[in-house]
N, C-alpha and C positions, 0 to 999 in steps of 0.2 A: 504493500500500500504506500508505504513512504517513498519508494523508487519509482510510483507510479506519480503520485501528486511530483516530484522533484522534475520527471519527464516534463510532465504539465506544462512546470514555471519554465522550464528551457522552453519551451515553444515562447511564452506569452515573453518572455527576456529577448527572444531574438524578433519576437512579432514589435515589441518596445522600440529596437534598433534599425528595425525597418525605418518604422513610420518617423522617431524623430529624426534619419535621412532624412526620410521625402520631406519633411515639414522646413527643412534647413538648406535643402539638394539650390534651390535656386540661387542663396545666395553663398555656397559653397561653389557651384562651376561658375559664378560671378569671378569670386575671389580667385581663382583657379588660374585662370586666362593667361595673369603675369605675375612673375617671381616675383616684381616689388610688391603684392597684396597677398605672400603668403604669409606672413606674420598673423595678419588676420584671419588668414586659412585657418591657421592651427588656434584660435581663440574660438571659432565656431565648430572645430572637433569638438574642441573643450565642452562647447554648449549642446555638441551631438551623445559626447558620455553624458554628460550631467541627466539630460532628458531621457536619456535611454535605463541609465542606472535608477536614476529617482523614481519611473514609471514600473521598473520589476522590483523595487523594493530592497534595491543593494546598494550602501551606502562605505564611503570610503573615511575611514576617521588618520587624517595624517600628519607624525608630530615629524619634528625637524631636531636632529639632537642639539644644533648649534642654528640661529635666525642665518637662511643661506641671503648672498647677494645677487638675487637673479638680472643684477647686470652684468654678469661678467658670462661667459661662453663656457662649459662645461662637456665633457663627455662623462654622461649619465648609464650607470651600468645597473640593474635591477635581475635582481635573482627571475625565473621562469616558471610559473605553475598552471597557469592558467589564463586565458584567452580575457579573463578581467583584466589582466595584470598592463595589460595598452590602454582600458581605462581609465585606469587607474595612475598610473604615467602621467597620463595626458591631462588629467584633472589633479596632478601633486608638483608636477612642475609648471614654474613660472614663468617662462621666457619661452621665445623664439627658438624651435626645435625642430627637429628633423628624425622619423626614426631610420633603420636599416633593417628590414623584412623579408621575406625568400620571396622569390617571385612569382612563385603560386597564387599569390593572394592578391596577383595584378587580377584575378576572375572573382574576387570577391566584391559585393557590389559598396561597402564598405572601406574597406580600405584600399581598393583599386584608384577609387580618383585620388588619393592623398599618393598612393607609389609613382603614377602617372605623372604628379606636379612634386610635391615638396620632399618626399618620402625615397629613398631609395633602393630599388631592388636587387636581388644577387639570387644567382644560384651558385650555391656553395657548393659543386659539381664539377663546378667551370672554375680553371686559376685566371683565364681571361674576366669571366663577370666579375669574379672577386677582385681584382685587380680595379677595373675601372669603377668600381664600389668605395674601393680604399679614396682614389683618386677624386673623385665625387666627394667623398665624406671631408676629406681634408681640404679641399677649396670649401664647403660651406662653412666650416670650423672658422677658417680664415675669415669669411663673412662676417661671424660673429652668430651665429648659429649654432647651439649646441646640439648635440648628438646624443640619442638615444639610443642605446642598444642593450640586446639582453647574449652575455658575454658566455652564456652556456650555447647557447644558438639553437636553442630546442625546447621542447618541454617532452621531459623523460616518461618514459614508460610505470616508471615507478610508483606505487603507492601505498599507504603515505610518498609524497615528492621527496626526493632527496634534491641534492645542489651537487649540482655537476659540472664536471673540468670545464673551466673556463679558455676561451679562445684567446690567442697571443693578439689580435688585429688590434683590439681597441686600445691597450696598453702602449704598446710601439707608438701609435699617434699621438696616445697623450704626450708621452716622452717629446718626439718630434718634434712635436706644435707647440710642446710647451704650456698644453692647457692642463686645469685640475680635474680628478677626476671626481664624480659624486658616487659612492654604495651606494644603491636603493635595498630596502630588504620587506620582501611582502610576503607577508606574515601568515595570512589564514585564506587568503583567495581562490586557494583550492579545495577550504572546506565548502566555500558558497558555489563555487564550480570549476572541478578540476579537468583540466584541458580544455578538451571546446564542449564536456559537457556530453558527447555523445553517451558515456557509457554509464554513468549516475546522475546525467541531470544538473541541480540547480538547487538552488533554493535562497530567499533573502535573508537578511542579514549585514554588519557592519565589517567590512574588511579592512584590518587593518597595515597601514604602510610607512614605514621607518625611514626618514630619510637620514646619511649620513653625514657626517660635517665632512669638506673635501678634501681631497689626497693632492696638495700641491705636486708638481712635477718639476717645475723648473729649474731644481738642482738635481734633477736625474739624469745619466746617462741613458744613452740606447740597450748598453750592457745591462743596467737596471729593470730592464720589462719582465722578467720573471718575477723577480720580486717585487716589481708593484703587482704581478698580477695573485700573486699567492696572498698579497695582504687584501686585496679587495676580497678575495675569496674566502680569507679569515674572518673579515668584518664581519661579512654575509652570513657566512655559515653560524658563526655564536651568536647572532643576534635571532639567525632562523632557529637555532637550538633553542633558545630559551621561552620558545612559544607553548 
């Protein structure tokens, strides 16, 4: 019965995402058209989760260990459990962003026009997509655009989720560019829907999401990217333990 009513909410949660599209869709391919009106692009995702979340009764409570200064440019790395967890992203960060998502999901009617415009896609498959990925990610960086990625590059089989080897890409960059990096650590996402939800469903509730104060880079070497990426994945990991 509980996996029944859970099915349920997964329909009325994606029927939610539908419709606040369509309610949004005109002045999202308004905004679309040109790079200088994607900043706004990404303030009316903002208002596409908020509606879509509000309407299935899944709410996001998010503290910040340290007040962040969302003027500066970031590459933002958030642990992976669940298909909220872009929601929830997208409604915890405050600035001009961009995420990096497989390219499968250019046919999702959701996040297809954000890959198409502000978003950029890779198939991890290809060293060439990955390559002009990396290339892409680092001219927007430059911009002043921070970068959003999820540094496992998957959401695992596993369940309970565990936290999974992290990818060298985003690390290296920071070093590079010289930018900081932000932890994200979300907490219980895939108690309220884990993965996309096909195999148990849904259900409301308050998901909670940790932000962590950031990992300057600018006295690291390139030699240095292992160990920045082993500490982000320390962060992650003890703060996901203690859930």
């Amino acid at each position: 019965m509980i996996l029944l009513l859970r099915k349920v909410h997964l329909y009325y949660y994606r029927f939610t995402a539908v419709l606040s599209l369509s309610l949004v869709y005109p002045l999202l391919y308004f905004y679309s058209r040109k790079p200088e009106r994607y900043a706004t692009l990404n303030k009316l995702r903002r208002l596409c989760c908020y509606l879509s979340s509000t309407l299935s009764g899944i709410f996001f409570r998010v503290k910040e260990e340290q007040a962040i200064d969302w003027s500066r440019t970031y590459i933002i790395c958030p642990n992976h459990t669940s298909n909220l967890d872009i929601l929830s992203i997208c409604m915890a960060v405050k600035c001009d962003y961009h995420f990096i998502s497989k390219e499968d999901l250019l046919n999702n009617p959701f996040t297809g026009l954000f890959l198409r415009t502000v978003d950029i896609p890779v198939n991890r498959d290809s060293k060439m997509s990955s390559y002009r990925a990396y290339k892409q990610m680092a001219e927007n960086l430059k911009q002043g655009r921070s970068l959003i990625i999820f540094p496992e590059g998957k959401i695992g089989d596993d369940y309970p989720p565990i936290l999974h080897e992290f990818k060298d890409g985003p690390f290296r960059l920071a070093i590079e560019l010289k930018i900081p990096i932000i932890p994200i650590t979300s907490l219980n996402t895939w108690k309220l829907l884990w993965d996309s939800g096909d195999k148990l469903g849904s259900r409301p509730g308050i998901a909670d999401i940790y932000i962590h104060k950031p990992i300057e880079t600018a006295h690291l070497a390139i030699d240095d990217a292992d160990r920045l990426k082993q500490e982000v994945y320390h962060i992650i990991q003890q703060k996901y333990n203690t859930q």
